[in-house]
C-alpha positions as a Python dict, from the first residue, in 0.01 Angstrom:
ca = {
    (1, 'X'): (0, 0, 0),
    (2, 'X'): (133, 353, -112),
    (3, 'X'): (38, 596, 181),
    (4, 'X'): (98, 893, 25),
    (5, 'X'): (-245, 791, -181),
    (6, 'X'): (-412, 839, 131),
    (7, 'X'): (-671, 1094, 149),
    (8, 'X'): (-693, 1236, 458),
    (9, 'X'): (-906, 1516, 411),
    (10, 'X'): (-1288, 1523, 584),
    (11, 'X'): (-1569, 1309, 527),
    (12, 'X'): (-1817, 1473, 277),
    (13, 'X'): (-2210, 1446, 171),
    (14, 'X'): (-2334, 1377, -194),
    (15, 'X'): (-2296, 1790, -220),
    (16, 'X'): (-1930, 1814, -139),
    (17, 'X'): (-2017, 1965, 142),
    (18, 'X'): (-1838, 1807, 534),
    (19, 'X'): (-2114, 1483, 632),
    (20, 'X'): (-2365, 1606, 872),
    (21, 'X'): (-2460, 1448, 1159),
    (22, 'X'): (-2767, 1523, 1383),
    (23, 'X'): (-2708, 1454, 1764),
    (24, 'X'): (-3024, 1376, 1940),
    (25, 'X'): (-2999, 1271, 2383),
    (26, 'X'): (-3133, 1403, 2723),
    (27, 'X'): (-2852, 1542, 2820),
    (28, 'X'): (-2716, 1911, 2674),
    (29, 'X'): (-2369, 1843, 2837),
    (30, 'X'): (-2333, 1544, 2642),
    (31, 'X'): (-2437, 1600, 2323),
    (32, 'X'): (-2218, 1938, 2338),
    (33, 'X'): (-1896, 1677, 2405),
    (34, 'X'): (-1997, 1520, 2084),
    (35, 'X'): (-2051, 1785, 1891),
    (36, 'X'): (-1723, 1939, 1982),
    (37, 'X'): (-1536, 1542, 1910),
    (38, 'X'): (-1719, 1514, 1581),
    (39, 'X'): (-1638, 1916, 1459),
    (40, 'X'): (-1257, 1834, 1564),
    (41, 'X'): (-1304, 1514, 1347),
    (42, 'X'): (-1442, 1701, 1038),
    (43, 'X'): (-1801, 1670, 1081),
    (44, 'X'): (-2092, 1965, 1081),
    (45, 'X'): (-2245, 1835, 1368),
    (46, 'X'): (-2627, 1960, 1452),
    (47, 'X'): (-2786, 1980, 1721),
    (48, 'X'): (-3137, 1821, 1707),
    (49, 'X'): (-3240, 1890, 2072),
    (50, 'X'): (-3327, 1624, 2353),
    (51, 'X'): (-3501, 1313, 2226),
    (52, 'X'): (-3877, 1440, 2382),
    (53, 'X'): (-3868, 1705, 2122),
    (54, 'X'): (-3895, 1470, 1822),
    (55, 'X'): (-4254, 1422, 1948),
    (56, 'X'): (-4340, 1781, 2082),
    (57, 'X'): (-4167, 1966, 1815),
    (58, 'X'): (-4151, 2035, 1476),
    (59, 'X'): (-3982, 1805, 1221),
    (60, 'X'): (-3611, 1837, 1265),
    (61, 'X'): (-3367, 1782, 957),
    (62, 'X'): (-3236, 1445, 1010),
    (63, 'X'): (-2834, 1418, 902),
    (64, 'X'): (-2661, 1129, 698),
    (65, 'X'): (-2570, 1006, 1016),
    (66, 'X'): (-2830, 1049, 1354),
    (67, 'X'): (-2622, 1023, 1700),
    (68, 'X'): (-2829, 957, 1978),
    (69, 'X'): (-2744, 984, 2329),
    (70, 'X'): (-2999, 718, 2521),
    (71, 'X'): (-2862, 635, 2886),
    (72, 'X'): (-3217, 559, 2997),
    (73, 'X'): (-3613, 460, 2809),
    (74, 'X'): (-3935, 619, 2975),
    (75, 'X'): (-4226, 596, 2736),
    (76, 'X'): (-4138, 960, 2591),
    (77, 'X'): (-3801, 849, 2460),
    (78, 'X'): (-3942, 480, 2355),
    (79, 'X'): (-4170, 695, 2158),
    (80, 'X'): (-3926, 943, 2021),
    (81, 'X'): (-3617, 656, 1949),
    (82, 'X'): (-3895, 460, 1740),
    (83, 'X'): (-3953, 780, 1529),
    (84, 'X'): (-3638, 825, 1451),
    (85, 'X'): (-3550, 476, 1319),
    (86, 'X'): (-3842, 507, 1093),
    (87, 'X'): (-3745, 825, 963),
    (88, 'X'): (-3378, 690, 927),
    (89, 'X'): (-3493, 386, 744),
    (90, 'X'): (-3700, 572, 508),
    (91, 'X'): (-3456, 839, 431),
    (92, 'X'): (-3191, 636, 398),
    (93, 'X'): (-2961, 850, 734),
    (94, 'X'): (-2753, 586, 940),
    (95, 'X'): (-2781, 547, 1311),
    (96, 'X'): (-2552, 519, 1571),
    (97, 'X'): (-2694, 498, 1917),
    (98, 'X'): (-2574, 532, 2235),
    (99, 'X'): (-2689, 328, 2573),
    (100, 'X'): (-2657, 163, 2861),
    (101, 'X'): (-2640, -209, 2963),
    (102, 'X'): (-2960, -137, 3155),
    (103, 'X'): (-3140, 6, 2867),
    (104, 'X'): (-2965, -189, 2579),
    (105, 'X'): (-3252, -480, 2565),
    (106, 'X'): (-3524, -155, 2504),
    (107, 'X'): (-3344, -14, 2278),
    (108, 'X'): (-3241, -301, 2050),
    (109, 'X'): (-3608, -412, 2047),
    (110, 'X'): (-3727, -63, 1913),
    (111, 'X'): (-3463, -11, 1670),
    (112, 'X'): (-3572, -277, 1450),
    (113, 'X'): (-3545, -109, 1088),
    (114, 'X'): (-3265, 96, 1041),
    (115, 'X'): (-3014, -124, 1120),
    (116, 'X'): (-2860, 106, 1327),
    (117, 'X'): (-2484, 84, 1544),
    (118, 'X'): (-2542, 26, 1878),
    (119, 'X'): (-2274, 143, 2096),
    (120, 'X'): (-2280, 26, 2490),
    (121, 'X'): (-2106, 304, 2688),
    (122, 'X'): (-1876, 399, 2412),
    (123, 'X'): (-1577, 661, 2512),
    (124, 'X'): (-1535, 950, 2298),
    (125, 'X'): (-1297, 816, 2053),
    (126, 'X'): (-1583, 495, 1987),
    (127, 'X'): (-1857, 738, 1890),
    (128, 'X'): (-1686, 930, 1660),
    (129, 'X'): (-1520, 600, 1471),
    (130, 'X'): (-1860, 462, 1438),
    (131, 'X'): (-2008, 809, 1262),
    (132, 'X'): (-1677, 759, 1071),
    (133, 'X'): (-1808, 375, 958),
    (134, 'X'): (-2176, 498, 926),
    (135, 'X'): (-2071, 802, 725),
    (136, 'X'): (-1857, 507, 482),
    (137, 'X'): (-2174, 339, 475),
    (138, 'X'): (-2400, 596, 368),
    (139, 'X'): (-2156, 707, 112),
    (140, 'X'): (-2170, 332, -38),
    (141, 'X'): (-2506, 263, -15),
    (142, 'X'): (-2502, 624, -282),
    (143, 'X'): (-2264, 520, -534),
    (144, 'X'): (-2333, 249, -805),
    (145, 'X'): (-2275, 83, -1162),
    (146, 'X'): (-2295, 320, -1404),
    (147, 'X'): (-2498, 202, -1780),
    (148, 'X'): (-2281, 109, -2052),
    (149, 'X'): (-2479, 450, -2172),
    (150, 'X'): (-2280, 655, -1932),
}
């Protein structure tokens, strides 16, 4: 392998534009610390508010990558997390999720067609290398064959 064929420059969207990724969670603290990780990794990183506002609020603008931030299911956040799998699935936006042991069982159970990444108490450095392999993903699941036309 050649490294100096290595690209190391940020991950980007259909548009050319850096990947965005929509952080969803109950706690501001914590979706501020990955905001920050995934900005110092390259990524436009978007706040989409804590999970109870998918339900209350108006439609936000999903990312090619959703982060959520679950430590903890009441019926609110079972609710909201089931949302936002559908609308992931449908638009085609990878998810990576974030949980607890406690709450892992819940939370595999509702995320049932996205295929989503779910991450048990990941440290920093997880989350942002499984946006990195959800961002690859999205990115493939975008490209293919072109006609013997083109």
């Amino acid at each position: 392998m050649n490294i100096s064929n290595l690209n190391y420059d940020v991950a980007r969207d259909a548009a050319g534009l850096p990947a965005r990724v929509t952080i969803f969670g109950p706690r501001a603290a914590v979706r501020d610390e990955i905001a920050e990780d995934l900005a110092g990794a390259g990524f436009r990183a978007l706040d989409g508010g804590a999970l109870a506002g998918v339900m209350d609020g108006p439609v936000a603008l999903l990312g090619d990558v959703v982060v959520i931030d679950c430590p903890a299911l009441d019926g609110a956040a079972m609710a909201a997390l089931a949302r936002l799998d559908a609308r992931a699935a449908r638009g085609g936006a990878k998810l990576v999720v974030s949980t607890s042991l406690g709450a892992l069982d819940d939370v595999f159970g509702l995320l049932d067609q996205s295929a989503p990444d779910i991450l048990v108490a990941p440290s920093r450095a997880e989350r942002v290398l499984a946006v990195g392999r959800a961002c690859g993903e999205a990115g493939a699941s975008r490209l293919r064959e072109m006609s013997e036309e083109e």
